[in-house]
C-alpha positions in Angstrom: 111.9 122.8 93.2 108.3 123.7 93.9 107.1 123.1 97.6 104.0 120.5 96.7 104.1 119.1 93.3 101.2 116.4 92.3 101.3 114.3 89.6 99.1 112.3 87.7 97.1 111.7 90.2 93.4 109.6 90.3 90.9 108.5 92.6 88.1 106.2 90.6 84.6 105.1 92.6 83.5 102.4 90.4 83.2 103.2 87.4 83.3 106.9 88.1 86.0 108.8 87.5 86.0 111.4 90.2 89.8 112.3 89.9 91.5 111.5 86.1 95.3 112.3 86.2 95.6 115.6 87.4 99.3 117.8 87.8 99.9 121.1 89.8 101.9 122.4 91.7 102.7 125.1 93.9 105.7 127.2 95.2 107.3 128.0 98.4 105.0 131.6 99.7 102.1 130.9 96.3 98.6 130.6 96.5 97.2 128.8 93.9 93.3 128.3 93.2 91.4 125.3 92.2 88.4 125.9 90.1 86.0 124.6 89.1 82.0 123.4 88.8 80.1 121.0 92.0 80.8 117.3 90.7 84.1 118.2 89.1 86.2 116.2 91.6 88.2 119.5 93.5 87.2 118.2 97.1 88.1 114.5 96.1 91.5 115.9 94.9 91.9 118.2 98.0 91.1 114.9 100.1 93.6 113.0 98.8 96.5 116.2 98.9 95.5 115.8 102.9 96.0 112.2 103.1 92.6 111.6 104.4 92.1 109.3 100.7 94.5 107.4 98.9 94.9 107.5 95.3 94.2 105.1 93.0 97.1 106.5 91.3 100.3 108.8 90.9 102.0 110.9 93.1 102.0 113.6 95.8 105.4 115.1 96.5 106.0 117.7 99.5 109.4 118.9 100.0 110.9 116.5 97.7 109.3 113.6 99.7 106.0 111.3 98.5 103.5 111.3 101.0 101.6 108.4 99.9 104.9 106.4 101.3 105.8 109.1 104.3 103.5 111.9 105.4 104.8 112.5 108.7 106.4 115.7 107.8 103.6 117.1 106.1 101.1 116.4 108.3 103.0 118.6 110.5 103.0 121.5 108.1 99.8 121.2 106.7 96.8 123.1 107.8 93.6 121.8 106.4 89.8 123.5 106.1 87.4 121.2 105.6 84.1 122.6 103.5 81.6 120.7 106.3 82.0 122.8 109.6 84.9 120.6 111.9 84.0 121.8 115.3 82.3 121.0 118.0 78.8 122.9 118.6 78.0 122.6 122.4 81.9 124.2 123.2 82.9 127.6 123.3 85.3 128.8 120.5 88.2 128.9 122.9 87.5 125.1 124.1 87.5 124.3 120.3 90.4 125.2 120.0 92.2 124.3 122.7 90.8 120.6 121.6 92.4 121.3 118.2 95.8 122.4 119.7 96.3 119.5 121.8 95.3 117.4 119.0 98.3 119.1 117.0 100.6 118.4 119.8 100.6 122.1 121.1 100.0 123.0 125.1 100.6 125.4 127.8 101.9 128.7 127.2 102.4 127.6 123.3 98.8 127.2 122.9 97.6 130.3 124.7 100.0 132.3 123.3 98.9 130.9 119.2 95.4 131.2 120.4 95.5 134.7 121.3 97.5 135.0 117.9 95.0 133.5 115.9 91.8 135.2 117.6 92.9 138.7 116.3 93.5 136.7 112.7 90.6 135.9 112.5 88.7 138.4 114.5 87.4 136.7 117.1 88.7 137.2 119.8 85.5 138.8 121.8 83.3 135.6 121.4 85.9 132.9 122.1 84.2 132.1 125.4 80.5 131.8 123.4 79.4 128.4 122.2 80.1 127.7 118.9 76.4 127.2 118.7 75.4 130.9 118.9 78.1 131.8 116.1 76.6 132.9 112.8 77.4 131.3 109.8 80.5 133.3 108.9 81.7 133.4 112.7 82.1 129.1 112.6 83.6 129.6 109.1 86.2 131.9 110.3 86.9 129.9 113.7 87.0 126.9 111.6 89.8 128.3 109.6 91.5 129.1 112.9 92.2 125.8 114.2 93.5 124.9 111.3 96.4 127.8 112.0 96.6 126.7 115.4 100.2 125.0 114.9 101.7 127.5 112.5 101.5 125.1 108.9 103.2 126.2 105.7 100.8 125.5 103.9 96.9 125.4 104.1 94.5 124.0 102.2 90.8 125.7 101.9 87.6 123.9 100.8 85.2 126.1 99.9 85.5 128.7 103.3 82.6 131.1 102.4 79.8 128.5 101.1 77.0 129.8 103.1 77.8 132.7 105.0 77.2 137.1 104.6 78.9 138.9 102.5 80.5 141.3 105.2 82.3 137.3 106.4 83.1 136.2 103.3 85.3 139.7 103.0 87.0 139.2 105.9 87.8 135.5 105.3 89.4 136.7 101.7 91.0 139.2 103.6 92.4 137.0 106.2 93.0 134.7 103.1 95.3 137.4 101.4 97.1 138.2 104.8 97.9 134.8 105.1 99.6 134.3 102.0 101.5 138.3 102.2 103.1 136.4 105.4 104.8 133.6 103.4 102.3 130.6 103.8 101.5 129.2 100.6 97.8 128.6 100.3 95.5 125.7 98.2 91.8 127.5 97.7 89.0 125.5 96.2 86.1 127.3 95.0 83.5 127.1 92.6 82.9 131.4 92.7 85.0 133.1 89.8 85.4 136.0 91.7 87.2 134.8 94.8 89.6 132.9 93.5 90.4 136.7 91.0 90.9 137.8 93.9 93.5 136.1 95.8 95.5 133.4 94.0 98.4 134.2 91.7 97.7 130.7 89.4 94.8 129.2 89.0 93.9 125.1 87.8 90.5 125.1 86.0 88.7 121.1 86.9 85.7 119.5 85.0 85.2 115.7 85.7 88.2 115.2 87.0 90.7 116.5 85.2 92.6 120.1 85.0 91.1 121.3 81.5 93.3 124.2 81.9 95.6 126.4 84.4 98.0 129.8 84.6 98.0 133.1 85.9 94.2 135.5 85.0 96.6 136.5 81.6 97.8 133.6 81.0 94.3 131.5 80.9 92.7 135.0 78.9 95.1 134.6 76.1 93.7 131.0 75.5 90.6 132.6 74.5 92.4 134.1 72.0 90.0 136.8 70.4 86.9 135.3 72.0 84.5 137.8 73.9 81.6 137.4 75.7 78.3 138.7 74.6 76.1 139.2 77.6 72.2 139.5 76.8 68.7 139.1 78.3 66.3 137.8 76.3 62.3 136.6 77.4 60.7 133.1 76.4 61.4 129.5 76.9 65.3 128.6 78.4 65.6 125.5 77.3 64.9 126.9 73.7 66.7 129.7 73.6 69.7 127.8 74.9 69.2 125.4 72.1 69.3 128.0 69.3 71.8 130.3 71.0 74.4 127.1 71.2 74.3 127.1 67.4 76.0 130.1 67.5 78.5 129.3 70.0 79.0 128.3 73.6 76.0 129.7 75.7 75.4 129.4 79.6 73.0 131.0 81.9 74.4 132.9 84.7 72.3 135.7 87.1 69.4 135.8 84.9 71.4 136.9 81.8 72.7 134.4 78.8 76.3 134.6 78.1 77.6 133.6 74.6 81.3 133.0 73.8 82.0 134.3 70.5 85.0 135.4 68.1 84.8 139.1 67.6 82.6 139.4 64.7 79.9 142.1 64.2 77.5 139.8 62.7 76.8 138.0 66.2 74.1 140.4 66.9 72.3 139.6 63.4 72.5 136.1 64.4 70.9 136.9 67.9 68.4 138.8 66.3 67.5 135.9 63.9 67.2 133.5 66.7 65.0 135.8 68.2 62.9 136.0 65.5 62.4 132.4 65.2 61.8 132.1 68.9 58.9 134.8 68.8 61.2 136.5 71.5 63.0 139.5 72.0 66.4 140.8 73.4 65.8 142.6 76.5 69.9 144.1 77.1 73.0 143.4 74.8 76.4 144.0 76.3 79.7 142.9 75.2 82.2 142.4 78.3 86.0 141.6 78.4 87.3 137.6 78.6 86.5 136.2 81.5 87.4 133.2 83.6 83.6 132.2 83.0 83.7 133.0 79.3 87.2 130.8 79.8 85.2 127.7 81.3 82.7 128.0 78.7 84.8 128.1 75.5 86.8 125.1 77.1 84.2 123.1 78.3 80.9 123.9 76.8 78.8 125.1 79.3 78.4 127.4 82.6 81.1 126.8 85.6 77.5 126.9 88.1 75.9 124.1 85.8 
C-alpha cells in the first residue's frame, strides 16, 4: 500500500478548472516530482495535498486514512514548503524557528536539540542569531525549508524551493533535497525546471491545466516518445513566423534562444528546415540533434514549451 495515494482529485474556481481529476501516488522512502508549466494547477494540487484547500472532489488517502474526513495524523507527519517565503523578517533565524517548533508542539530540550539538528541540514548554523532580513535569497529559502523539518515529518512537500535564488543555493538545497530522501523521508517536489526534478525524484507526474498528461520514471516517460528526437536549431528573423512554419513540421518551442522541434527520426527534417528557411528569407544559424528529453516529452504531449 503506497504511503499517500490521491485520487481523482479537483479544485474548480468558477469556471476554471485549476485541478481536473488528477491520481498519484507515492511510496513509503520515494520522492516523486511534479512537473509541470506556471498556470498548470501543481501549487493548487500541492494546496489541497496539505489541507490548506478542500477539494471540490475525490480523494486524498495517507496511511490508509482520507484526510479530507481526518487529517490529524498527517498533519503531524507532514512537513510542508510553501513557494512564498513563511517567515518572519524582523526575527533572527533561530527565533523563527523556535516560533515554528512551538507551533508544531515541540519545546525545551526537544527543540534545541532538532534545531541544532536541522542548522547543520541545512547549513546554517553560523547566522541563526542574524535577522532573517539580512539573509540572501537562498539563505531564507534554505531556513524556510528548515522549519518545516523542525518536528521530524515523513513526508515533505516542496513548492518550488529555488525560485529566485544563486546557483551555489539552489545546489545545496538539491543536495539537502537528496539527503533527505537517502534518510527514508519520502519527498513531494514541485517545479517547473526539467533539470531539478532529473535530478532527484525517482517518478515523476507531468501537469498541464490541471490534469497529469503523463507520469513514470525518466525511462519510462522517454519510451513514450517512442522514436521522437529533438532537433535543436538557431535560426534569425521574425519568432512568431518562424514558429508558425516550424509547427507545420512538428511540435516547436522556444527555449534559451534556440527552437526545439520534436520529430520522428527522419533525415528529411533538415530539407524541410531548410525550405522553411527559404520561405522565411532566413537562415539556420546551428543544427543539433540531442537525445529525448523530458522537454521534448512535454512538447510532443502537449504541443508546446514546459516555460510557455
Amino acid at each position: 500500500m503506497s504511503l499517500l495515494e490521491i485520487r481523482g482529485l479537483k479544485k474548480y474556481f468558477g469556471q476554471v478548472k485549476a485541478v481536473d481529476g488528477i491520481s498519484l501516488h507515492v511510496d513509503e522512502g520515494e520522492c516523486i516530482g511534479l512537473l509541470g508549466p506556471n498556470g498548470a494547477g501543481k501549487s493548487t494540487a500541492v494546496s489541497m495535498i496539505a489541507t490548506l484547500l478542500k477539494p471540490d472532489a475525490g480523494q486524498i488517502v495517507y496511511r490508509g486514512i482520507d484526510i479530507t474526513r481526518d487529517s490529524r495524523a498527517f498533519k503531524a507527519e507532514l512537513g510542508y514548503v510553501p513557494q512564498d517565503i513563511a517567515l518572519y523578517a524582523d526575527l533572527s533565524g533561530m527565533d523563527n524557528m523556535k516560533f515554528w517548533g512551538r507551533a508544531c508542539g515541540i519545546g525545551g530540550a526537544e527543540l534545541k536539540k532538532s534545531i541544532d539538528r536541522i542548522a547543520d541540514i541545512i547549513g546554517l548554523k553560523d547566522r541563526l542569531k542574524d535577522h532573517v532580513k539580512t539573509y540572501s535569497g537562498g539563505m531564507k529559502r534554505r531556513l524556510n525549508i528548515g522549519v518545516a523539518l523542525l518536528h521530524n515529518p515523513k513526508l515533505i512537500i516542496l513548492d518550488e524551493p529555488t525560485v529566485g535564488i544563486d546557483p551555489q543555493s539552489r545546489n545545496h538545497i538539491l543536495e539537502t533535497v537528496r539527503d533527505l530522501n537517502a534518510q527514508g523521508i519520502s519527498i513531494i517536489y514541485i517545479s517547473h525546471y526539467m533539470e531539478e526534478v532529473m535530478a532527484v525524484c525517482r517518478r515523476i507526474y507531468i501537469m498541464d491545466y490541471g490534469r497529469v498528461v503523463a507520469d513514470g520514471t525518466y525511462d519510462e516517460l522517454i519510451s513514450i516518445n517512442g522514436s521522437k528526437q529533438s532537433i535543436v536549431f538557431g535560426m534569425t528573423g521574425d519568432e512568431r513566423k518562424i514558429m508558425e512554419e516550424v509547427q507545420k513540421i512538428g511540435p516547436c518551442a522556444k527555449q534559451n534562444g534556440e527552437y526545439i522541434l520534436t520529430v520522428a527520426c527522419d533525415a528529411q527534417v533538415l530539407t524541410l528546415l531548410n525550405h522553411a528557411t527559404q520561405k522565411l528569407g532566413s537562415e539556420i544559424q546551428s543544427y543539433r540533434v540531442e537525445k529525448p528529453s523530458l522537454e521534448s516529452i512535454f512538447l510532443n504531449l502537449t504541443g508546446h514549451g514546459l516555460r510557455d
